[in-house]
C-alpha positions in Angstrom: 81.9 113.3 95.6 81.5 113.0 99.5 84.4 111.3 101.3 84.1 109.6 105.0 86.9 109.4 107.3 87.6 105.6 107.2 87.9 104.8 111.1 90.3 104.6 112.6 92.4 104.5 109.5 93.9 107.8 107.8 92.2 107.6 104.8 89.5 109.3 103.2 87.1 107.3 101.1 84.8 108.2 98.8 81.0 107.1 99.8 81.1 105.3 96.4 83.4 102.4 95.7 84.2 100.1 93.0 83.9 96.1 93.2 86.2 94.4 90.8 84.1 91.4 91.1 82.3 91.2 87.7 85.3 92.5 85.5 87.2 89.1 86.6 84.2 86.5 86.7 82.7 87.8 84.0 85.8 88.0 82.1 85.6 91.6 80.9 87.5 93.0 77.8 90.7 94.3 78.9 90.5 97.5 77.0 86.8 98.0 78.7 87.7 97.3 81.9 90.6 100.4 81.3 88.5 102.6 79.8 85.9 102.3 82.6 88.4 102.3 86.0 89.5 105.4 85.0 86.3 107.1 84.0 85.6 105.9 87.9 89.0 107.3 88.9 87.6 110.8 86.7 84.1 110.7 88.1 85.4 111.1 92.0 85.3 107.4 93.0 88.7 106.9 94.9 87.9 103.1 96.5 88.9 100.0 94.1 88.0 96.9 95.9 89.7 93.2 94.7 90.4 89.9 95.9 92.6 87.4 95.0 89.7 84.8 93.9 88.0 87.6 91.4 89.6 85.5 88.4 92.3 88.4 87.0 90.9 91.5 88.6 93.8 92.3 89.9 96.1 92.3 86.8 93.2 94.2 84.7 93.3 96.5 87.4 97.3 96.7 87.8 97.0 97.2 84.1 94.5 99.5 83.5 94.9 102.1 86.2 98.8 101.3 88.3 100.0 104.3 86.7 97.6 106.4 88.8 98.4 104.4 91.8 98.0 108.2 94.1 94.4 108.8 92.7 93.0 105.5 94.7 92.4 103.4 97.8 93.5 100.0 97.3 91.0 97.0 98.9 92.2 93.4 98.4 91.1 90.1 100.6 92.8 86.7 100.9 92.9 83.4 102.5 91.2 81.7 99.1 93.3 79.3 97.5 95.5 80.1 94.6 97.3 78.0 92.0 100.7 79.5 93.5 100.1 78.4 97.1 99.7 74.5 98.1 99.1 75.9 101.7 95.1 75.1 103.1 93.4 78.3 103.0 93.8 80.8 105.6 97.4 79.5 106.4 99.8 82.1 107.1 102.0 80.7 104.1 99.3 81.3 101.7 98.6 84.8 102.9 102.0 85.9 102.9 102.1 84.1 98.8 99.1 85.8 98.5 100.0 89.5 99.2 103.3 89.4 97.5 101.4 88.1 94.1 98.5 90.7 94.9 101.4 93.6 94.7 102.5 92.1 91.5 99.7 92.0 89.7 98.2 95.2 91.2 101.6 97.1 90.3 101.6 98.7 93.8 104.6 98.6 96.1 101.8 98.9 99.1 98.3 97.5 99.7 96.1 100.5 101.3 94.0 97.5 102.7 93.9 93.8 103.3 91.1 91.8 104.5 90.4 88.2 106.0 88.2 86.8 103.0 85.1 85.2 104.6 87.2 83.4 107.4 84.9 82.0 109.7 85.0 82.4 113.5 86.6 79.6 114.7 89.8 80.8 112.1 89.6 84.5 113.4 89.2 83.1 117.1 92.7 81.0 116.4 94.6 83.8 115.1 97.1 82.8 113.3 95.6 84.3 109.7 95.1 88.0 111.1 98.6 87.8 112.7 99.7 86.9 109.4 98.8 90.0 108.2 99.9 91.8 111.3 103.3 91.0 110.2 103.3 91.8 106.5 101.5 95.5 107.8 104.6 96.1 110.1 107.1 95.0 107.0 105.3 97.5 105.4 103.4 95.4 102.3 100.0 96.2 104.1 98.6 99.5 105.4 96.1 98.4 107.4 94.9 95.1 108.2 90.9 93.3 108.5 88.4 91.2 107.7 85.5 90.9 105.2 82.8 88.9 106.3 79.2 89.2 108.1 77.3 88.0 111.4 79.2 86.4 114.8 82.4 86.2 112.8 82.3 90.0 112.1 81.1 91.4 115.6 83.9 89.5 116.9 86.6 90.9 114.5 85.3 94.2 114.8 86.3 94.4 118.8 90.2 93.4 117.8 92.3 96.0 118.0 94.2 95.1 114.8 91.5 95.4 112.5 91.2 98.3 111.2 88.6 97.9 108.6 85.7 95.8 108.0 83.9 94.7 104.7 80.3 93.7 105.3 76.5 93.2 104.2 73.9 95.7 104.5 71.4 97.0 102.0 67.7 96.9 102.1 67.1 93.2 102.4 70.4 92.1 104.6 69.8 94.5 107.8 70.9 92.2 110.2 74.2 93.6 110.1 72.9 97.1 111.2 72.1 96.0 114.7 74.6 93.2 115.4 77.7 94.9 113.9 78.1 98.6 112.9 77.5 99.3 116.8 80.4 97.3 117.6 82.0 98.7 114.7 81.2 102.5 115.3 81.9 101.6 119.4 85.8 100.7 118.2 86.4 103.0 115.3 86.2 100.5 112.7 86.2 101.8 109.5 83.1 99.8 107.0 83.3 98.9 103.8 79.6 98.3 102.7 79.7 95.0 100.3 76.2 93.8 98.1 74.8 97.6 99.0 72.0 97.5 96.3 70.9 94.1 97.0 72.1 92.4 93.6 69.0 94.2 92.0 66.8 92.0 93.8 63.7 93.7 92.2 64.9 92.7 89.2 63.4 89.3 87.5 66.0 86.5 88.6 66.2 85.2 84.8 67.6 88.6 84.1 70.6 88.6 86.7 74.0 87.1 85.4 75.0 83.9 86.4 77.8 85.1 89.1 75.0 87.1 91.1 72.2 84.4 90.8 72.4 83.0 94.1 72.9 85.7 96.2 70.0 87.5 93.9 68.1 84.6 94.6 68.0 84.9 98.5 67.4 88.7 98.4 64.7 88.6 95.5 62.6 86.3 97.6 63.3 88.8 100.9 62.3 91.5 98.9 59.0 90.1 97.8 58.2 89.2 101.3 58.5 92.6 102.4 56.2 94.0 100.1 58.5 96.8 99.7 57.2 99.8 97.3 59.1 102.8 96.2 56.8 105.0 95.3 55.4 104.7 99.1 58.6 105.9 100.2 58.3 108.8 97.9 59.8 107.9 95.2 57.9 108.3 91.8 58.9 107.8 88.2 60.7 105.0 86.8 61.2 101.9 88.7 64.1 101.0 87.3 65.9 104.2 88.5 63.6 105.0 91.5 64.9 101.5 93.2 68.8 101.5 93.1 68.4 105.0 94.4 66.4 103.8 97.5 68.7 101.1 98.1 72.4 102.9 97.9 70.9 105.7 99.8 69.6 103.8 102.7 72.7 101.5 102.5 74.7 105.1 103.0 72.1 106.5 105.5 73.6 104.0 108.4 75.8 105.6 111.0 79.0 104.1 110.7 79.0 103.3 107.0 82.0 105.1 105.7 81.8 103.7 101.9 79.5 101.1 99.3 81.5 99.0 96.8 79.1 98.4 93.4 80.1 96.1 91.4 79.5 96.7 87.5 81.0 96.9 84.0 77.9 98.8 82.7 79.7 102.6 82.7 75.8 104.5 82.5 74.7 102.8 85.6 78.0 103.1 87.6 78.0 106.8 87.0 74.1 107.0 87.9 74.8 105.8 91.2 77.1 108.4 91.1 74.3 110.7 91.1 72.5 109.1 93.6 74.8 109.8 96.2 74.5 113.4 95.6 70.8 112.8 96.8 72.1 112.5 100.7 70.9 110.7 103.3 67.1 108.8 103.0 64.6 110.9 105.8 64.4 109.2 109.0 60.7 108.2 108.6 61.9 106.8 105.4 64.5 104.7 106.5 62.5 103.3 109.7 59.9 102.3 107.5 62.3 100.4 105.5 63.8 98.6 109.2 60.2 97.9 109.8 59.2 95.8 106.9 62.6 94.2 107.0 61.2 93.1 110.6 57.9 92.3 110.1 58.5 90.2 106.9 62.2 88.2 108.8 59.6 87.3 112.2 61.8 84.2 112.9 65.1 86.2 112.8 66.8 84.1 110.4 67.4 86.5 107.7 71.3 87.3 108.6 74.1 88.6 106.9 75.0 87.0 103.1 78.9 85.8 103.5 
């Protein structure tokens, strides 16, 4: 699989990543969740994304795949509150709980990287929360240090020279981010971690979309249908069902400054499709401004900005 430099960073990623997100909400069978994180790990995907909120992804993934700690990068986020902490959220207490029960559970004497979970601007603007971090990087818990997050709050984290990564929203209905961030992200060697980069499956009927991924399906499902979007005007024929993840990962991947897109699943087939996508390349330029233009036409008022 293709691997990106990650910023300013020393690690190479692949352009495929893995979001741990449905194997702890949607509570997935221990033995599964093995047997799929390493087929990833096999396939050529290197990046396991986590948080300390995704309900025991970390210990599944600890469990499953610690052994072959070498074969992976290692993406966590905190700031959430946890049962361990009585700290408020973001306080440099909780973070420091937080990483030290994140190396626990992951099995890992080192976090590759650590992210700001969803802090909003006025938090990163104080400080204390990214110095936090600052201090467990230099004791040598943390690699590198960042935020995960979207819009003004992201821009202005991107331009701090201790973040060294940044987890955000872009895919084919959430383009905001594309002008507003990965300039300033690109412009200071950021590394990006794409978050959401098919959309939730927004073509997909709502009914049909599990009940951790309803609301954010929700507001890109009705984007989508605004835009009118078609596949098979973009050149893409065949199925839909295929011809549209495709489209989306590969535009997703197709921004300069994108180094890697974390797809969360527990369906193996699908995982390994996208797989397969990637191998497709970047979308043609005509393709991908066609796509930016709908996105404009259809968001006239400008309020279609990044999902947190």
């Amino acid at each position: 699989m293709e691997t990106r430099k990650l910023g300013k960073t020393d690690i190479a990623v692949s352009v495929l990543g893995f979001g741990s997100a449905p194997i702890g909400f949607l509570k997935t069978d221990p033995a599964e969740a093995t047997r799929l994180l390493n087929k990833l790990l096999d396939a050529g995907i290197n990046v396991i994304d986590t948080a300390a909120m995704y309900h025991g992804a970390e210990e599944m993934i600890g469990q499953a795949i610690g052994h072959r700690r070498d074969d992976y990068v290692l993406v966590s986020k905190c700031g959430t509150k946890i049962l361990e902490s009585s700290a408020s959220p973001f306080a440099p207490e909780l973070i420091v709980t937080t990483v030290e029960r994140a190396l626990k559970r992951l099995r890992t004497d080192v976090l590759d990287i650590m992210l700001l979970h969803s802090c909003d601007l006025k938090t990163l603007e104080a400080g204390d929360a990214l110095a936090a971090l600052v201090k467990l990087r230099d004791a040598g818990k943390i690699k590198h240090v960042g935020y995960s997050g979207d819009n003004e709050a992201a821009a202005f984290a991107v331009a701090l020279p201790e973040v060294a990564v940044l987890e955000t929203s872009i895919n084919i209905a959430d383009q905001r981010n594309i002008d507003t961030v990965l300039p300033l992200a690109v412009k200071h060697n950021v590394g990006v971690i794409v978050k959401r980069p098919i959309a939730n499956a927004a073509w997909k009927d709502i009914k049909s979309q599990q009940g951790m991924y309803q609301n954010y399906a929700k507001t890109y499902t009705d984007r989508l249908a605004k835009m009118e979007l078609d596949p098979a005007s973009l050149g893409f024929q065949g199925n839909a069902s295929e011809a549209w993840p495709e489209l989306a990962l590969r535009f997703t991947l197709s921004q300069p400054g994108v180094h890697t897109a974390i797809v969360g699943s527990t369906n193996e087939a699908n995982v390994l499709k996208n797989i397969e996508y990637t191998r497709h390349g970047a979308l043609p330029d005509q393709v991908i401004q066609r796509i930016r233009d709908v996105f404009d036409r259809a968001d006239r008022d400008r309020t279609w900005t990044g999902q947190q």
